[in-house]
Structure formats: structure tokens, C-alpha cells
mmJSON file of the N, C-alpha and C atoms, coordinates in Angstrom:
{"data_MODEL":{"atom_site":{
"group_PDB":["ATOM","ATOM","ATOM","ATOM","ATOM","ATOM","ATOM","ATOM","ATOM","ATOM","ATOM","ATOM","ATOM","ATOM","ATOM","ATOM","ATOM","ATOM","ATOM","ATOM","ATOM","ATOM","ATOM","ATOM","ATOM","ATOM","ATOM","ATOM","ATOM","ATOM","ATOM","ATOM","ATOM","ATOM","ATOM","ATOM","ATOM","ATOM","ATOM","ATOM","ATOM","ATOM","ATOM","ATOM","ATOM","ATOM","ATOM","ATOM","ATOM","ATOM","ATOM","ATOM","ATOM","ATOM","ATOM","ATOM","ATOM","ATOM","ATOM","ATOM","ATOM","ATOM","ATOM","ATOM","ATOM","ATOM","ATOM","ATOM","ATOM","ATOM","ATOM","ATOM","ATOM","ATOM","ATOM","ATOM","ATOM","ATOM","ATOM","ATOM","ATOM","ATOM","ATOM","ATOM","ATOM","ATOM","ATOM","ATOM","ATOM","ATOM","ATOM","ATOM","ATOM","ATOM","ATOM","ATOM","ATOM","ATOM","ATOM","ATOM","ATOM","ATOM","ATOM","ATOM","ATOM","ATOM","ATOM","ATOM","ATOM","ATOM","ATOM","ATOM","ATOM","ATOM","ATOM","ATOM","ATOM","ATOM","ATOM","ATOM","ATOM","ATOM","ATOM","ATOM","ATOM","ATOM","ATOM","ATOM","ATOM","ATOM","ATOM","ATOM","ATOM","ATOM","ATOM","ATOM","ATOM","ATOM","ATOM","ATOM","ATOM","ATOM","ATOM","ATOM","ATOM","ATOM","ATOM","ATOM","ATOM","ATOM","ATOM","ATOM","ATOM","ATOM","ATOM","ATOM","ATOM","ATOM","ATOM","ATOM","ATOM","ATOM","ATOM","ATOM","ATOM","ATOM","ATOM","ATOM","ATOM","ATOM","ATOM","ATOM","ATOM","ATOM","ATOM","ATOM","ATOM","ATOM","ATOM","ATOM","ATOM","ATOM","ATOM","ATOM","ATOM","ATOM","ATOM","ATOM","ATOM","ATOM","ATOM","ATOM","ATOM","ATOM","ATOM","ATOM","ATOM","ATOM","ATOM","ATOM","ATOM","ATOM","ATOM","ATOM","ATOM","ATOM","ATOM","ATOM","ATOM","ATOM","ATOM","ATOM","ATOM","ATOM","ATOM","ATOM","ATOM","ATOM","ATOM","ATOM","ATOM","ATOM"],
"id":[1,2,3,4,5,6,7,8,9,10,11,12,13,14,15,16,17,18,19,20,21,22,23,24,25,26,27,28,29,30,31,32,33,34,35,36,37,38,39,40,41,42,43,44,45,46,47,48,49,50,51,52,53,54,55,56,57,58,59,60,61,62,63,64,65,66,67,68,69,70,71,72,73,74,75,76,77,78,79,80,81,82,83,84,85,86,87,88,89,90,91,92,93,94,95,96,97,98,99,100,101,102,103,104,105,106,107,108,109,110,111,112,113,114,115,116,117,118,119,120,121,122,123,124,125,126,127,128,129,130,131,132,133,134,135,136,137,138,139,140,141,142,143,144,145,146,147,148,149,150,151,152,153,154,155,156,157,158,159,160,161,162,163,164,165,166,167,168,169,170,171,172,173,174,175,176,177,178,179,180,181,182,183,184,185,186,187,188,189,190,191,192,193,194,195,196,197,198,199,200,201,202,203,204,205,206,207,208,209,210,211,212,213,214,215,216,217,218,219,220,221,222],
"type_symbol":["N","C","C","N","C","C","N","C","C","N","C","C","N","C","C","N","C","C","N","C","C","N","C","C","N","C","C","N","C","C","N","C","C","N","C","C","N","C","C","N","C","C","N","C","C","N","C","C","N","C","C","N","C","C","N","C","C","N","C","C","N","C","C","N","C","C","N","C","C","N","C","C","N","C","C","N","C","C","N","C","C","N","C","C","N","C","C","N","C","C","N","C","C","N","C","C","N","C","C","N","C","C","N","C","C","N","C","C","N","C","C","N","C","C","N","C","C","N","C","C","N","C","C","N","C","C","N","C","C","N","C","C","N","C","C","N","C","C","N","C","C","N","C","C","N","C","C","N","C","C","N","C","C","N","C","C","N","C","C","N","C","C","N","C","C","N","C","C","N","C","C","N","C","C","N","C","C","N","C","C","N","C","C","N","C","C","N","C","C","N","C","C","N","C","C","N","C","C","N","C","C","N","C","C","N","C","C","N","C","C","N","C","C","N","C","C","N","C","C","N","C","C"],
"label_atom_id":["N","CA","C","N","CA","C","N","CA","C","N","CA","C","N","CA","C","N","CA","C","N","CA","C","N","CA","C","N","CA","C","N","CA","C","N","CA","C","N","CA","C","N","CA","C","N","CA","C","N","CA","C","N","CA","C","N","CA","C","N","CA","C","N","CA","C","N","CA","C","N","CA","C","N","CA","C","N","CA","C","N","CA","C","N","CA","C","N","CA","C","N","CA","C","N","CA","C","N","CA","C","N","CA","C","N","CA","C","N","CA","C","N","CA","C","N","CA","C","N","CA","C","N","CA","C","N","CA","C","N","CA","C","N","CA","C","N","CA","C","N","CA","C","N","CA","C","N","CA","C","N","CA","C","N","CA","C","N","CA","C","N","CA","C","N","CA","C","N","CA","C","N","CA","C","N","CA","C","N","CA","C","N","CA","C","N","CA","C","N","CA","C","N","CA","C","N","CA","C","N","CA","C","N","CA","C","N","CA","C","N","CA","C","N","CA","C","N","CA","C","N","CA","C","N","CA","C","N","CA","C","N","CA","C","N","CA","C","N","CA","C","N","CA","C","N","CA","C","N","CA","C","N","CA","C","N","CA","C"],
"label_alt_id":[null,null,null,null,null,null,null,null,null,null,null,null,null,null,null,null,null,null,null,null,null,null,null,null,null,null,null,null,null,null,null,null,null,null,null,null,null,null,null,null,null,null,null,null,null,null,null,null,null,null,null,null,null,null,null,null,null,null,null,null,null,null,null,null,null,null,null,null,null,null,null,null,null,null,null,null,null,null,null,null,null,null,null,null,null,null,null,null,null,null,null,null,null,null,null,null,null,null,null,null,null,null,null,null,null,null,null,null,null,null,null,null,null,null,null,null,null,null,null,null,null,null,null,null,null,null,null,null,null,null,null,null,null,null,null,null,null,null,null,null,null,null,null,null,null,null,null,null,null,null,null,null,null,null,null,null,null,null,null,null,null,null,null,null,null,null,null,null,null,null,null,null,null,null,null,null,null,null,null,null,null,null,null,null,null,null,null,null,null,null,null,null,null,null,null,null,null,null,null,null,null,null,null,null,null,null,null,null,null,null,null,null,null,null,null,null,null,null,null,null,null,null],
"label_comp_id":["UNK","UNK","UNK","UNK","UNK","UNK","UNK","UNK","UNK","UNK","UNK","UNK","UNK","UNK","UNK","UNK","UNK","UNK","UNK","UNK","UNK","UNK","UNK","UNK","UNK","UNK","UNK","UNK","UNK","UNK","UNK","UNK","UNK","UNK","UNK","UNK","UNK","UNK","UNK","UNK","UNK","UNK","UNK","UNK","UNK","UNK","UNK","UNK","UNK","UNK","UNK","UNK","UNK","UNK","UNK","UNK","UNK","UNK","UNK","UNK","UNK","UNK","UNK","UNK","UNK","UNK","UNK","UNK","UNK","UNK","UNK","UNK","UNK","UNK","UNK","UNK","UNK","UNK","UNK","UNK","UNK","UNK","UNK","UNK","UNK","UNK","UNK","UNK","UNK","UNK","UNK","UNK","UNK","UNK","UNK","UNK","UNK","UNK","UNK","UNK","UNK","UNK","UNK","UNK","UNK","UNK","UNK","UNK","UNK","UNK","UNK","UNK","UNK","UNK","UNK","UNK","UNK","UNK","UNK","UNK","UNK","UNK","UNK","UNK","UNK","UNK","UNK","UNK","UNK","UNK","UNK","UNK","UNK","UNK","UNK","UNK","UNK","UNK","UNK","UNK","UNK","UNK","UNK","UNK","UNK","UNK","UNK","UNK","UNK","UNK","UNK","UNK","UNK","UNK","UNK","UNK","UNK","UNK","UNK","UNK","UNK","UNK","UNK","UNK","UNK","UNK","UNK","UNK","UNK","UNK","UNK","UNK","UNK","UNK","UNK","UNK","UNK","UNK","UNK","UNK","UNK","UNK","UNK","UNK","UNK","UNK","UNK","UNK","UNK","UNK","UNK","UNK","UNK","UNK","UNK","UNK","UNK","UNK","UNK","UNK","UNK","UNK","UNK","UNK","UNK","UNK","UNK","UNK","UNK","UNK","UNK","UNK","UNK","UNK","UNK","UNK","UNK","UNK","UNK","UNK","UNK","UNK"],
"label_asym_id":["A","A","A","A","A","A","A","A","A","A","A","A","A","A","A","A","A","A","A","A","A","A","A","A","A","A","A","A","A","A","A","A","A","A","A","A","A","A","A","A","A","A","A","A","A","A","A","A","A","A","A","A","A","A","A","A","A","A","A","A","A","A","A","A","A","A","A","A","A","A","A","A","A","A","A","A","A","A","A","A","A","A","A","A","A","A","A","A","A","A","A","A","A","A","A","A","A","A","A","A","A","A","A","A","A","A","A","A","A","A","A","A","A","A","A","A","A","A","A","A","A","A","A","A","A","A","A","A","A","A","A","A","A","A","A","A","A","A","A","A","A","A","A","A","A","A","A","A","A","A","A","A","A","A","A","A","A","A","A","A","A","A","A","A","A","A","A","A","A","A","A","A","A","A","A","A","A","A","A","A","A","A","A","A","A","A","A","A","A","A","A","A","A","A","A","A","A","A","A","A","A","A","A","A","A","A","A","A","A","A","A","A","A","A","A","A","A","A","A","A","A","A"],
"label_entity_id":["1","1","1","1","1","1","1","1","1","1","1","1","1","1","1","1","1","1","1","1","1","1","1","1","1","1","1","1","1","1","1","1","1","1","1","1","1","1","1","1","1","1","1","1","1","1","1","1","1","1","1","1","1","1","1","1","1","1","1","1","1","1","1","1","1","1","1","1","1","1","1","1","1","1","1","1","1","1","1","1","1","1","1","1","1","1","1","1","1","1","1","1","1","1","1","1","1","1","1","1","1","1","1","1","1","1","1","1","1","1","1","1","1","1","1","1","1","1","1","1","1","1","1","1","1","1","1","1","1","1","1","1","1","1","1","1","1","1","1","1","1","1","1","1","1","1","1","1","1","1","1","1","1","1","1","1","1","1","1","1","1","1","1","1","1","1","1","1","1","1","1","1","1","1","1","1","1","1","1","1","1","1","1","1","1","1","1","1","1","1","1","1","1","1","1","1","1","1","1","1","1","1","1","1","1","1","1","1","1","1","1","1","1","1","1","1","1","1","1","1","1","1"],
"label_seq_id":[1,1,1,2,2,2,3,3,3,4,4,4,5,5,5,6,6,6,7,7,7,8,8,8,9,9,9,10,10,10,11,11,11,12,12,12,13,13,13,14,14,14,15,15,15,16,16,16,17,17,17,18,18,18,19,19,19,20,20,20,21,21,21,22,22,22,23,23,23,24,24,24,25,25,25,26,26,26,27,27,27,28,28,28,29,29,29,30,30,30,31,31,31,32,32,32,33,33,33,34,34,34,35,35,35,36,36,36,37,37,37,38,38,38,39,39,39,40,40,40,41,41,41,42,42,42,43,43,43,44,44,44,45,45,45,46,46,46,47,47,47,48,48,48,49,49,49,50,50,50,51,51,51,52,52,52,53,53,53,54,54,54,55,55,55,56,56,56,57,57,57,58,58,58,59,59,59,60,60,60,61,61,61,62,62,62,63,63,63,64,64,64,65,65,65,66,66,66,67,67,67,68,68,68,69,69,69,70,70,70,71,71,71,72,72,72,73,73,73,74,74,74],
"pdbx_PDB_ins_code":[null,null,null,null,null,null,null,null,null,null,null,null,null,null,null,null,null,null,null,null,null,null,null,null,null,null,null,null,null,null,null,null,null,null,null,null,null,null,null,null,null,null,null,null,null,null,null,null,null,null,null,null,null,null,null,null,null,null,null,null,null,null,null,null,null,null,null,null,null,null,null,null,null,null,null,null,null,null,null,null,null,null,null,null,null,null,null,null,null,null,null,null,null,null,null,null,null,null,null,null,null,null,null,null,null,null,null,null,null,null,null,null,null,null,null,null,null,null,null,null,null,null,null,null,null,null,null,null,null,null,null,null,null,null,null,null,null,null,null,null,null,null,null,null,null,null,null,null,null,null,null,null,null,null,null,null,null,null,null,null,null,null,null,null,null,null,null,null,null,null,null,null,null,null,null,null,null,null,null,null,null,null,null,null,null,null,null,null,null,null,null,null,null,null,null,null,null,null,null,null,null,null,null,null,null,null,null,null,null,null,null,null,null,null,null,null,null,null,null,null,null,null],
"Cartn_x":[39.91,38.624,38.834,38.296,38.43,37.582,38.18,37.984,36.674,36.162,34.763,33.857,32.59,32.085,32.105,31.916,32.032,33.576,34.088,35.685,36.27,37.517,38.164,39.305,39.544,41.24,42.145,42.948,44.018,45.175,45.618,46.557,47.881,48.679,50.026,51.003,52.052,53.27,54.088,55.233,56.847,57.156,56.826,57.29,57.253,55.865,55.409,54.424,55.543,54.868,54.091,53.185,52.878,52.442,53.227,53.381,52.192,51.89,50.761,51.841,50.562,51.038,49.831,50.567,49.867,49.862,48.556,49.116,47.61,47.478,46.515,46.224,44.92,44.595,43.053,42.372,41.467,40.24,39.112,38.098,37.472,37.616,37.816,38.334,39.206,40.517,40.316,39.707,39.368,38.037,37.202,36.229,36.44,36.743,37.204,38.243,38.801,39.667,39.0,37.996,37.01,36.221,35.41,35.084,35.546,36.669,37.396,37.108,37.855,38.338,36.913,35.959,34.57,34.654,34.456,34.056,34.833,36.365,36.723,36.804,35.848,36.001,36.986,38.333,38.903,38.811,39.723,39.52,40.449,40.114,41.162,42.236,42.945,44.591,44.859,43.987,44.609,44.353,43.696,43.522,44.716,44.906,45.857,47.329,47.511,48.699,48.69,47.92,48.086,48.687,47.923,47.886,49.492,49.667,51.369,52.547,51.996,53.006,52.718,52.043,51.517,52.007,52.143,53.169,54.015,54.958,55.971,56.711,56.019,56.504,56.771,55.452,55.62,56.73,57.107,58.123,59.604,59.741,60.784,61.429,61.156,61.365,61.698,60.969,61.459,60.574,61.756,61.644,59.528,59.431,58.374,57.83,57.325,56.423,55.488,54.595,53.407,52.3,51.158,50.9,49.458,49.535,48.586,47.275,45.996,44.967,44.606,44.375,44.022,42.534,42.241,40.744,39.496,38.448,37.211,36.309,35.904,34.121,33.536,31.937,31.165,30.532],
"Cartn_y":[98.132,97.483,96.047,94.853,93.946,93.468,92.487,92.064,91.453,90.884,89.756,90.57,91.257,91.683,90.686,91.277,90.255,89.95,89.89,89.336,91.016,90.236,91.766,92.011,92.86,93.231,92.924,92.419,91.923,93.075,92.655,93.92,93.873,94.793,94.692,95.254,94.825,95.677,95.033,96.355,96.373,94.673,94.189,93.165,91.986,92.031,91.193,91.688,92.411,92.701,91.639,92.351,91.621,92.22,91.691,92.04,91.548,91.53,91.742,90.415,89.407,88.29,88.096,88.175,87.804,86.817,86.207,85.208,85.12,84.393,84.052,82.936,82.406,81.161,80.863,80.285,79.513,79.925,80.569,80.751,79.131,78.472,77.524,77.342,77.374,77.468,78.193,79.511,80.84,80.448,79.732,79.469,78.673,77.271,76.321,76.889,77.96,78.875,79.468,79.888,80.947,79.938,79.046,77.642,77.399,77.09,75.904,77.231,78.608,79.644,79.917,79.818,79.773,79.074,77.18,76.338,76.366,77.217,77.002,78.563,79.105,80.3,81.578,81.398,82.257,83.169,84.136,85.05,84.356,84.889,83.478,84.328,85.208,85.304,84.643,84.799,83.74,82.067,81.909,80.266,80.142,81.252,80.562,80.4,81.853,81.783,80.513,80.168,78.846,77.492,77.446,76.116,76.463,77.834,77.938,77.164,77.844,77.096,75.972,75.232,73.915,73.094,73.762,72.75,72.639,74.273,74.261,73.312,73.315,72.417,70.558,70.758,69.012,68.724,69.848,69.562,70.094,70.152,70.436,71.683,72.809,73.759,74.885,74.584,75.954,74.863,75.557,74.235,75.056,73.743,73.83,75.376,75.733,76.493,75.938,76.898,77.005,78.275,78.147,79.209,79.792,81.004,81.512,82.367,82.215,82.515,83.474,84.562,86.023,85.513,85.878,85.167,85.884,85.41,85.71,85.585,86.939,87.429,87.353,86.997,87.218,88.654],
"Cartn_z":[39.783,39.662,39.2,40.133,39.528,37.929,37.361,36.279,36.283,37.229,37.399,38.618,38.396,39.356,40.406,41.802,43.403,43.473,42.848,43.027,43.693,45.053,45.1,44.062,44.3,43.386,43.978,43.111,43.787,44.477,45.452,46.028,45.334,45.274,45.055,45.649,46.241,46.848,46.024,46.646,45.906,45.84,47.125,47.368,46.54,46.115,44.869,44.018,42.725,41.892,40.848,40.131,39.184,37.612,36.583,35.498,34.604,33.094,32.126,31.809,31.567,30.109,29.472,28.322,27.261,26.062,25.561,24.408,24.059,23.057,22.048,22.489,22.554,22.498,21.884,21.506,20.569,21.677,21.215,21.905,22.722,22.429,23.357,24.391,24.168,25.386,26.31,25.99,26.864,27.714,27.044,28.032,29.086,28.282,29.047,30.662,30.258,31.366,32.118,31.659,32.054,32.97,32.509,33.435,34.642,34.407,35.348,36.334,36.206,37.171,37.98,37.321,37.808,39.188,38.514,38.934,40.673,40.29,41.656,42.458,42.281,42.787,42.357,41.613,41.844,40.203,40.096,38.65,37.959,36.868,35.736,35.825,36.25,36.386,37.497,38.565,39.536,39.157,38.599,37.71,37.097,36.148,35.059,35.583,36.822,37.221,38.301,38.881,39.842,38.88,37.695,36.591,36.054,36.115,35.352,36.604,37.635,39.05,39.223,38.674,39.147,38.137,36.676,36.038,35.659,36.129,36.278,37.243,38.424,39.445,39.149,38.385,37.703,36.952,36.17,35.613,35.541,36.716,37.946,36.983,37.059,36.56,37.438,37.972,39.524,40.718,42.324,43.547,43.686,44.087,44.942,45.993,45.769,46.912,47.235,47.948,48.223,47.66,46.842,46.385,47.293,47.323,48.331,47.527,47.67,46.999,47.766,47.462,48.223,48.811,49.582,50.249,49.329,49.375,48.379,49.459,49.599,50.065,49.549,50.172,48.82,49.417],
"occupancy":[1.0,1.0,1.0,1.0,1.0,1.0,1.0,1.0,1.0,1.0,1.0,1.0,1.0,1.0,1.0,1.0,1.0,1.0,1.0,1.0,1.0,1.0,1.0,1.0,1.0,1.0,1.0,1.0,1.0,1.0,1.0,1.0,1.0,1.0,1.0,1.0,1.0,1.0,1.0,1.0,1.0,1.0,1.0,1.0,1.0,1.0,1.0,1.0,1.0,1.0,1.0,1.0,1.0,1.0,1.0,1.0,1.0,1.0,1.0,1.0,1.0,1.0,1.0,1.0,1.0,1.0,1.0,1.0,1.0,1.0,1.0,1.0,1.0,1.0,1.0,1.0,1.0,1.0,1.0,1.0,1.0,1.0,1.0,1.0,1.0,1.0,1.0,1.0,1.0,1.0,1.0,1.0,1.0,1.0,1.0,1.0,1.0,1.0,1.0,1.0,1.0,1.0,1.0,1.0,1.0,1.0,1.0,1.0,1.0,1.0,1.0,1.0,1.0,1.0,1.0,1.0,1.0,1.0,1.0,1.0,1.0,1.0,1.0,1.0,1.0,1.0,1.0,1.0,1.0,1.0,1.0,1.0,1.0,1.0,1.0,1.0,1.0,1.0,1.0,1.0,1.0,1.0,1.0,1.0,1.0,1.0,1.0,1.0,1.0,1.0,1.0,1.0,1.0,1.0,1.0,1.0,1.0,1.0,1.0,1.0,1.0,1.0,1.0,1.0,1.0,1.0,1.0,1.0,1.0,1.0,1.0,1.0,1.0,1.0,1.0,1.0,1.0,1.0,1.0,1.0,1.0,1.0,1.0,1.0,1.0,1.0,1.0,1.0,1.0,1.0,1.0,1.0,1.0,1.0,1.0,1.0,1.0,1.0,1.0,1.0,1.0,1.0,1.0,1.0,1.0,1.0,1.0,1.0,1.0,1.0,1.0,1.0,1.0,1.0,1.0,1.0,1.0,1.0,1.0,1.0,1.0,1.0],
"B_iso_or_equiv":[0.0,0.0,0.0,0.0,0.0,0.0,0.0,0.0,0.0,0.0,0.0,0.0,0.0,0.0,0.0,0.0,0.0,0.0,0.0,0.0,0.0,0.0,0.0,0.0,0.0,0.0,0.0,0.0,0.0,0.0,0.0,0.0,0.0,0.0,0.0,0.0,0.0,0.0,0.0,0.0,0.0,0.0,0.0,0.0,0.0,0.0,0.0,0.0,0.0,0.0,0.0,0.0,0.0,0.0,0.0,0.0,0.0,0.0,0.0,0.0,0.0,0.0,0.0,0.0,0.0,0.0,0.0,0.0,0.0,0.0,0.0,0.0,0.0,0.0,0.0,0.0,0.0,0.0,0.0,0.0,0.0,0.0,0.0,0.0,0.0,0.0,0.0,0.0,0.0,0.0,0.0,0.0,0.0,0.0,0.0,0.0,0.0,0.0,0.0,0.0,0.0,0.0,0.0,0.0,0.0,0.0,0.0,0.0,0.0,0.0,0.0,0.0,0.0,0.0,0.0,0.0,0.0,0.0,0.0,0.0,0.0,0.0,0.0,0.0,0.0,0.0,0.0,0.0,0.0,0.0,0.0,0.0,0.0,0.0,0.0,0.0,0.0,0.0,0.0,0.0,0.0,0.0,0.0,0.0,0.0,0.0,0.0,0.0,0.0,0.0,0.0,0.0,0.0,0.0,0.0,0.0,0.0,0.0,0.0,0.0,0.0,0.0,0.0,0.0,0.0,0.0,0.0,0.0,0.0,0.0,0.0,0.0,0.0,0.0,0.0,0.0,0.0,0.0,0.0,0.0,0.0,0.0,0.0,0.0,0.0,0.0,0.0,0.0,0.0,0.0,0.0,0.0,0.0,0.0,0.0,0.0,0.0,0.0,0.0,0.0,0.0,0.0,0.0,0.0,0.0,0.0,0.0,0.0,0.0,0.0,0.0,0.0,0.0,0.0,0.0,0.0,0.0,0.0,0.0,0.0,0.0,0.0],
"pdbx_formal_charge":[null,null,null,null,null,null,null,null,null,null,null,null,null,null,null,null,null,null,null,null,null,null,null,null,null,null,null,null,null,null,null,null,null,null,null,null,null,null,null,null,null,null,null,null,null,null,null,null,null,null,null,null,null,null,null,null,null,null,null,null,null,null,null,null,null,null,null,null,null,null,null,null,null,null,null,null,null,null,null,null,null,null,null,null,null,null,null,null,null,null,null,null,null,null,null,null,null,null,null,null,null,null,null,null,null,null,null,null,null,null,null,null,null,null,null,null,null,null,null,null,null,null,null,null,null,null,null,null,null,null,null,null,null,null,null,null,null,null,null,null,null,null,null,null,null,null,null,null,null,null,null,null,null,null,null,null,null,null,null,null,null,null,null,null,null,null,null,null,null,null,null,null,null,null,null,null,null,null,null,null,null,null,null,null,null,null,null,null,null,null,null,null,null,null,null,null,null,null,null,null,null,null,null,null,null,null,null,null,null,null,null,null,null,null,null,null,null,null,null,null,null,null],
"auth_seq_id":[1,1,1,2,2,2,3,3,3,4,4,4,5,5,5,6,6,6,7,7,7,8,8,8,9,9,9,10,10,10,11,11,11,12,12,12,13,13,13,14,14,14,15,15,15,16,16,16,17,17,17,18,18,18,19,19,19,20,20,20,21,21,21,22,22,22,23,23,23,24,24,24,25,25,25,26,26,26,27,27,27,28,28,28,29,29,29,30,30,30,31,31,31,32,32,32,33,33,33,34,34,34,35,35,35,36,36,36,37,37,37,38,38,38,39,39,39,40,40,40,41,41,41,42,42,42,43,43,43,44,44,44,45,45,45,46,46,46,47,47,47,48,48,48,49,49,49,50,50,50,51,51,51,52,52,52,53,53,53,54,54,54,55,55,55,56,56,56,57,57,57,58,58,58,59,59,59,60,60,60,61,61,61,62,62,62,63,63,63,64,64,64,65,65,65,66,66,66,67,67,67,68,68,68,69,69,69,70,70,70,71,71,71,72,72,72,73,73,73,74,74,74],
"auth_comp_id":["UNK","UNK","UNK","UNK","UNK","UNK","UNK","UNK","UNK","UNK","UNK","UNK","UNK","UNK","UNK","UNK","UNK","UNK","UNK","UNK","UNK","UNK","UNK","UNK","UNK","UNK","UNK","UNK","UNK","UNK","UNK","UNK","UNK","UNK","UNK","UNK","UNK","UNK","UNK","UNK","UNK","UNK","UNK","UNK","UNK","UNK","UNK","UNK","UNK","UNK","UNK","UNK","UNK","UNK","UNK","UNK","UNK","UNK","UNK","UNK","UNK","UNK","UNK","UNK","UNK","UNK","UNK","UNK","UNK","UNK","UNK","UNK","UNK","UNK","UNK","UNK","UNK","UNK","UNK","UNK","UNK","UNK","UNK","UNK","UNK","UNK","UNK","UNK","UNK","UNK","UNK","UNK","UNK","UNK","UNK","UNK","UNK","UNK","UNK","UNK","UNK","UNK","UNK","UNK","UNK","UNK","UNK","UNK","UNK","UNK","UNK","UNK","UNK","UNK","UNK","UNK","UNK","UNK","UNK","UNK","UNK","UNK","UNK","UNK","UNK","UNK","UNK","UNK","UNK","UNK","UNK","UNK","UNK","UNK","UNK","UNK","UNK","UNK","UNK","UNK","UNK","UNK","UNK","UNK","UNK","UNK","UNK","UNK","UNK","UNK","UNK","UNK","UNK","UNK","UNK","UNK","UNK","UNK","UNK","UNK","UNK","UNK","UNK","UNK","UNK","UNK","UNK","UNK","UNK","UNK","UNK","UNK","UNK","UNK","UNK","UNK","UNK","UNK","UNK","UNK","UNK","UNK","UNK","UNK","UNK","UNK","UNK","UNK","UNK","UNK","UNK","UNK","UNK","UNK","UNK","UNK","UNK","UNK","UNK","UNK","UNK","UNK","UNK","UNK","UNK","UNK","UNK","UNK","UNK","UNK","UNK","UNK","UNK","UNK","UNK","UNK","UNK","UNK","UNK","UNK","UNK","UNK"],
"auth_asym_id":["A","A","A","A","A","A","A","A","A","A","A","A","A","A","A","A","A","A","A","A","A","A","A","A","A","A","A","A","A","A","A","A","A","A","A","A","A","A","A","A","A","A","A","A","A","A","A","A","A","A","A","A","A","A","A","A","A","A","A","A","A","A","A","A","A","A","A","A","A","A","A","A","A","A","A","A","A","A","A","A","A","A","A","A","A","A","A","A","A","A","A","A","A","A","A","A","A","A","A","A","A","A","A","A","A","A","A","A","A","A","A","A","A","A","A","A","A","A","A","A","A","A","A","A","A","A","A","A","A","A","A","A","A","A","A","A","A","A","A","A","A","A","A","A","A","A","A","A","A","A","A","A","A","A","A","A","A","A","A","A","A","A","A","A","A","A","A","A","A","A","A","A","A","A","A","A","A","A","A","A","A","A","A","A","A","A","A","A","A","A","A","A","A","A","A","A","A","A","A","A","A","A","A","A","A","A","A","A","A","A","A","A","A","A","A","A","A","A","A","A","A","A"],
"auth_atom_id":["N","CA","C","N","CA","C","N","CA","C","N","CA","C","N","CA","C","N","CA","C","N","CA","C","N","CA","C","N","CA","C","N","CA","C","N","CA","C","N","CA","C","N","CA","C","N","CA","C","N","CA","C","N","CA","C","N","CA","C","N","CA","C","N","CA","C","N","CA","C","N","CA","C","N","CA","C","N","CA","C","N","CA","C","N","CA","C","N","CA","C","N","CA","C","N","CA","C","N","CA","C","N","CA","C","N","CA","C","N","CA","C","N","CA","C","N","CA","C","N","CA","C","N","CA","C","N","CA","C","N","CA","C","N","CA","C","N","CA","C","N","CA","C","N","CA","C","N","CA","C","N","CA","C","N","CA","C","N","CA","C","N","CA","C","N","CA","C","N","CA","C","N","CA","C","N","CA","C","N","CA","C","N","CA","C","N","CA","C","N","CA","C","N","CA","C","N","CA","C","N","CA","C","N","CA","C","N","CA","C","N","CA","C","N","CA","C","N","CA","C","N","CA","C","N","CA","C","N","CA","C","N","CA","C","N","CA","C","N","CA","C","N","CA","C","N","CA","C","N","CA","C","N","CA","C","N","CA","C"],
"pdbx_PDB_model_num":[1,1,1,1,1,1,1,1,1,1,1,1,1,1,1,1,1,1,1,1,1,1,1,1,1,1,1,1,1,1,1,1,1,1,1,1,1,1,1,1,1,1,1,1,1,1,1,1,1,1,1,1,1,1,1,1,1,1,1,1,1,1,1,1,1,1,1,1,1,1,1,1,1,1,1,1,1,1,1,1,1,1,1,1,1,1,1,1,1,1,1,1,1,1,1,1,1,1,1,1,1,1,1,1,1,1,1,1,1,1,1,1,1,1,1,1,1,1,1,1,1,1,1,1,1,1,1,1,1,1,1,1,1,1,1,1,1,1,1,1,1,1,1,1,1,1,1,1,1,1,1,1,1,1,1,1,1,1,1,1,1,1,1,1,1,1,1,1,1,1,1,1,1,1,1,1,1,1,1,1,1,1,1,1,1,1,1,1,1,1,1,1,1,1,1,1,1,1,1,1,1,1,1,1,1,1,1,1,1,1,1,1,1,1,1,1,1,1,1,1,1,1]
}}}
């Protein structure tokens, strides 16, 4: 069941799993997350995990991909 009613669930295969992270952050922070993931359509694991590849990449940490957003029906 997804996390945000209207949103689908995300799928998973062997191929690409996906694991639980976790951390603390300042009820601020969480909205402000909660926001942004809004503002652009997607669920805030796919927000936060896009914003983690995105600055990892800035700061040449792992090469470049391309990251792919599971499509959203409404």
C-alpha cells in the first residue's frame, strides 16, 4: 500500500531492490520534504532518494546516471 493516497506503490524486483533508511530530522525539515515531494508530484522516498543521487553526483561521489521516476496516474 502506498504511503500517500493516489500515489501507486512502488514495484520491486530482485533486480533492484530497495532497502529502509532512516534518520532524524527537525520537523521542519520533514515538511519542507514533504512540500517540495508534493510540489513535484512524486512520494517523498522518491524525492528524497532523487535529492540523495543528485548530490551525490555533484559531488562526484558515484559516475553519473540517469534516474527513472516510476510514472504517476492520477
Amino acid at each position: 500500500m502506498p504511503a500517500a493516497r493516489g500515489r501507486p506503490q512502488r514495484k520491486s524486483s530482485p533486480a533492484t531492490p530497495y532497502v529502509l533508511l532512516q534518520g532524524r530530522v527537525s520537523v521542519e525539515a520533514r515538511n519542507a520534504a514533504h512540500a517540495a515531494a508534493e510540489e513535484v508530484g512524486m512520494s517523498m522516498a522518491a524525492y528524497l532518494e532523487a535529492l540523495v543521487l543528485a548530490d551525490a553526483e555533484l559531488r562526484i561521489v558515484r559516475p553519473r546516471t540517469t534516474y527513472k521516476q516510476e510514472s504517476l496516474t492520477a
